[in-house]
N, C-alpha and C positions, 0 to 999 in steps of 0.2 A: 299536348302540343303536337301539330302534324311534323310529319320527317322536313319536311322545308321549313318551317319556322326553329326546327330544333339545329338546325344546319343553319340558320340568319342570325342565333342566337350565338352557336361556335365562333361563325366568322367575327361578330361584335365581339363576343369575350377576346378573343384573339388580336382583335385590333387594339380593343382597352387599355391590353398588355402592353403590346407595344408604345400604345401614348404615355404609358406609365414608365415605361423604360426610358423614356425620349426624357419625361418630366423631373425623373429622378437625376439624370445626365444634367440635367441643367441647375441640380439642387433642390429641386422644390420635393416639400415632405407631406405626407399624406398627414390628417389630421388623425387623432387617436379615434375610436368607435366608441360609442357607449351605449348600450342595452336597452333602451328605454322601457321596456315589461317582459320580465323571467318569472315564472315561480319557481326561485331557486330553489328553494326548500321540499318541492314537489320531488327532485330526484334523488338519487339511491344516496344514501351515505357516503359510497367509495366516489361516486361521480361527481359530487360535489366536489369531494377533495381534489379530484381528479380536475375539473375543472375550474376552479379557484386559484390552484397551486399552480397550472400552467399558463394559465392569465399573464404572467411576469414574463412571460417567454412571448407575449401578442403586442398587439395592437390596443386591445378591449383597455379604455381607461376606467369603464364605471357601469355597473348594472343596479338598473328598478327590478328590486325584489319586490314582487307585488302577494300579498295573502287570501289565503282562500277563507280563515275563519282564525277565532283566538289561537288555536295552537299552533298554527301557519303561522300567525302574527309572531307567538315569540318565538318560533325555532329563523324567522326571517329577522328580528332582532338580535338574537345571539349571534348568525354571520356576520352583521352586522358590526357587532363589537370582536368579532373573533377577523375579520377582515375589514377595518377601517380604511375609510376614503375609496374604499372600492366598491362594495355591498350598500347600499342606499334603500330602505326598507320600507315599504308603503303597510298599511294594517285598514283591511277590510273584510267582507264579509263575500265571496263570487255568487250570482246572483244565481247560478245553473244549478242550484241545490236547495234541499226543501231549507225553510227556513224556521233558523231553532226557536224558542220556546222565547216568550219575555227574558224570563232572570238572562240566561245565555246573551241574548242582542244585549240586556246592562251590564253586561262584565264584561261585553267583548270592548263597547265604549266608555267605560271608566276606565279602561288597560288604556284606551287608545288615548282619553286625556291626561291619564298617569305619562303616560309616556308620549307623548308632544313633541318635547323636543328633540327626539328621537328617530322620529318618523317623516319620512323626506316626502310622504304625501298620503291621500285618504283611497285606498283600493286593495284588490280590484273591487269593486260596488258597478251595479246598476240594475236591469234587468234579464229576465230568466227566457229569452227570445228561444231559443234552441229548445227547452223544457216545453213550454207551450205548445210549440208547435208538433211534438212529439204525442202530449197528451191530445190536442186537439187533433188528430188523425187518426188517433186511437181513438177515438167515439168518448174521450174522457172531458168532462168539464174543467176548467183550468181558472184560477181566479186570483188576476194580477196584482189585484188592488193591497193585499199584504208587502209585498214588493217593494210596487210605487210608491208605498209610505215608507219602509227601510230605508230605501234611495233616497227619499226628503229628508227624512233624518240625517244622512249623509254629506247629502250635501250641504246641512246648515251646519255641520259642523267643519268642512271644510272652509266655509265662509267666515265661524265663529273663530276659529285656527290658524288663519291666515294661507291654509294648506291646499297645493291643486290636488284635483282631484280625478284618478284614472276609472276609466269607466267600459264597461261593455253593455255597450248599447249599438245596437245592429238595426238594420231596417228602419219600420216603423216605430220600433224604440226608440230609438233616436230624439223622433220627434218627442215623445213626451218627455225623455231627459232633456233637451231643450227646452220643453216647455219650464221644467222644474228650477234648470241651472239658472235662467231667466228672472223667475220668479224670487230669486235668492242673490240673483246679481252676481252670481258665481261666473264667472271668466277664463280663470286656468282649469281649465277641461282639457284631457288629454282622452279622445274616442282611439282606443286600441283596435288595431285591425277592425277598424271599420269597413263597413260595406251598408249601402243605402243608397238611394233616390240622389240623382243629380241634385234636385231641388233642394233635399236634405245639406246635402254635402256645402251646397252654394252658402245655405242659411251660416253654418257651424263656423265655414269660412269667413265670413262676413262679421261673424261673434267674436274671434280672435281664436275658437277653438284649434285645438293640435291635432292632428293624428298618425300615426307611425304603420308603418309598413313593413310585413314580415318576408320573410327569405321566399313566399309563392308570390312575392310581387315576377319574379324570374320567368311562371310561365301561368301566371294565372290573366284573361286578358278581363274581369271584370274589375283586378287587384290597378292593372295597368293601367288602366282607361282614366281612375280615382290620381293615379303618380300623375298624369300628365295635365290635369287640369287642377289640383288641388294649389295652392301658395305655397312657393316652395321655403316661405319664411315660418311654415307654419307646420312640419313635417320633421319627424323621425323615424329611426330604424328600431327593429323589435326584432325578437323573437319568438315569444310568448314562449320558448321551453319550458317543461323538455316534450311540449306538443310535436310529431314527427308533420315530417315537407313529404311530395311528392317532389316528382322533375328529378334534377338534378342533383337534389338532396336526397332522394329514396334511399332506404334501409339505414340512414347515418341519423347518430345518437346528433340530437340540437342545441347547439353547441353556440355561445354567445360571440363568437367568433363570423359566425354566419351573417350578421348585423354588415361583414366587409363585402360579403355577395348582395345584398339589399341597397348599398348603397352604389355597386357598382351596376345593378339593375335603374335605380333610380335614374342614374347618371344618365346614361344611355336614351332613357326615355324623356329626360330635361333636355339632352342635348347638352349638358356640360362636360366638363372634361374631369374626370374621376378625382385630382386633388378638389376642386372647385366645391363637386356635390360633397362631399367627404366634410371640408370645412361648414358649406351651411348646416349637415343632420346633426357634427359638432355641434357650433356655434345656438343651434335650436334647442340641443335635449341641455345644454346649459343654462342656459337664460330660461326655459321651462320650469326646471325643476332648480333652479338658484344655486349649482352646485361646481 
C-alpha cells in the first residue's frame, strides 16, 4: 500500500472510531464475530490454549475449525468437545497436498460418517490451484484429474449429509468446482478467501454461494474490489489462521480476533456504519453454517 493510501486508511480507521464511540453513546452493541475458517488445530499447543482461553475475554463468539486430513479431523474434533459451542469442526482432506493412498481417502470418510453429527460441515476440500501451478513452472507435469474426483466425492457427500461444504477453489478452479457443486445440486458452498474472474464471482453469487474475507481485505485492492461488488447477504469474515497478514497485521501471531479488523474493513468499503456490517457477517456465518 503507497504512504497515501496507508495515511486514507489511518484517517478511516480513526473516523470508524469515533462512529463507534458516537454508537456506543447512544446504546447500540456491536454484534459478536465468528471465524468462519481457522485451522485451529494447525497451531502450537500453548497457542491454542492461549487462544481459546482468552476468547471469554473477546468479542469471537464461534470458530470453523476447518481439517487438513484424518488426524487434523480428530485433534479438530476433540476442541471441539474440549470447547463446546465455541469450536465448530469441519473434516476434510486440503486439497494443497499430494493425495494419500485409497485405504487412507476410506478411513478418512468412514470417520467422517461415524461422526456426522459432529461435524458442523465437509472441509477444507477442493482443488490443489497453488501445487499446480508450482509444478507447472517447474517444467513438471501436474495431473488434476485424481483431485477432481476427491472433490466429487466430497461433495456427494456433503449433499448425501445434509452438510455445507467449505472449499478452496481459486481462479480457474472455481469454475470447475461450480461446475461439480452444480452437477450435485450442492448450494451451501462456502469459497474461502476466494479470488477469481468477475465472471466467476458473478456466477457463485447468483448460485447462492458464500464467501468470507480475510484480515488482507485492509490492504489488498484485488481482496477489495471482490468486498465491494460481492452480496453483502452473502459474505463472511475468516482468518484462515494461523496463516500470517502483511499490512497492518505484519509480524503478529493470527489471532481469531482479527475477524473485528475484516469486518471493520468490510464496513468502510460497503459504506455501512461498523454496528451495521458487524450484524450482517453475524447474521450470515449463522444461518450459513445453522449455528
Amino acid at each position: 500500500m503507497s504512504q497515501i493510501g496507508e495515511t486514507a486508511w489511518t484517517l478511516q480507521t480513526v473516523k470508524q472510531c469515533l462512529e463507534d464511540e458516537h454508537s456506543s453513546a447512544l446504546g447500540a452493541r456491536l454484534a459478536p464475530l465468528i471465524d468462519a475458517h481457522i485451522h485451529l488445530d494447525s497451531y502450537e499447543e500453548t497457542q491454542q490454549r492461549e487462544i481459546l482461553a482468552g476468547l471469554k475475554d473477546t468479542d469471537v463468539e464461534g470458530l470453523i475449525a476447518v481439517s487438513m486430513q484424518l488426524d487434523s479431523a480428530r485433534n479438530n474434533l476433540k476442541l471441539a468437545q474440549d470447547y463446546p459451542l465455541l469450536v465448530h469442526p469441519a473434516f476434510g482432506l486440503h486439497p494443497e497436498q499430494a493425495i494419500p493412498g485409497e485405504a487412507e481417502i476410506n478411513r478418512l470418510f468412514a470417520w467422517m460418517k461415524q461422526h456426522t453429527d459432529e461435524m458442523i460441515a465437509v472441509g477444507e476440500v477442493g482443488l490443489p490451484y497453488y501445487t499446480r501451478k508450482e509444478a507447472e513452472e517447474s517444467g513438471q507435469t501436474f495431473d488434476s484429474r485424481p483431485y477432481e474426483e476427491l472433490l466429487e466425492r466430497f461433495i456427494a457427500f456433503a449433499r448425501d449429509e445434509d452438510k455445507p461444504i467449505v472449499l478452496h477453489a481459486v481462479y480457474e478452479d472455481a469454475d470447475t468446482t461450480c461446475r461439480l457443486l452444480e452437477e450435485y445440486d450442492v448450494r451451501r458452498a462456502h469459497f474461502h478467501w476466494f479470488k477469481g474472474s468477475p465472471e466467476t464471482a458473478l456466477h457463485m453469487a447468483e448460485r447462492g454461494y458464500y464467501i468470507s474475507f480475510t484480515p488482507d481485505i485492509a490492504y489488498e485492492e484485488e481482496i477489495q474490489e471482490l468486498a465491494r461488488v460481492y452480496p453483502a447477504k452473502q459474505v463472511m469474515s475468516e482468518t484462515d489462521g494461523p496463516w500470517p497478514f502483511e499490512g497492518p497485521f505484519a509480524g503478529q501471531m493470527t489471532h481469531p480476533q482479527m475477524t473485528a479488523d475484516v469486518a471493520a474493513a468490510w464496513s468502510r468499503i460497503q459504506g455501512l456504519s461498523l454496528p451495521e456490517a458487524r450484524r450482517i457477517l453475524h447474521a450470515n456465518a449463522k444461518h450459513f453454517y445453522r449455528i
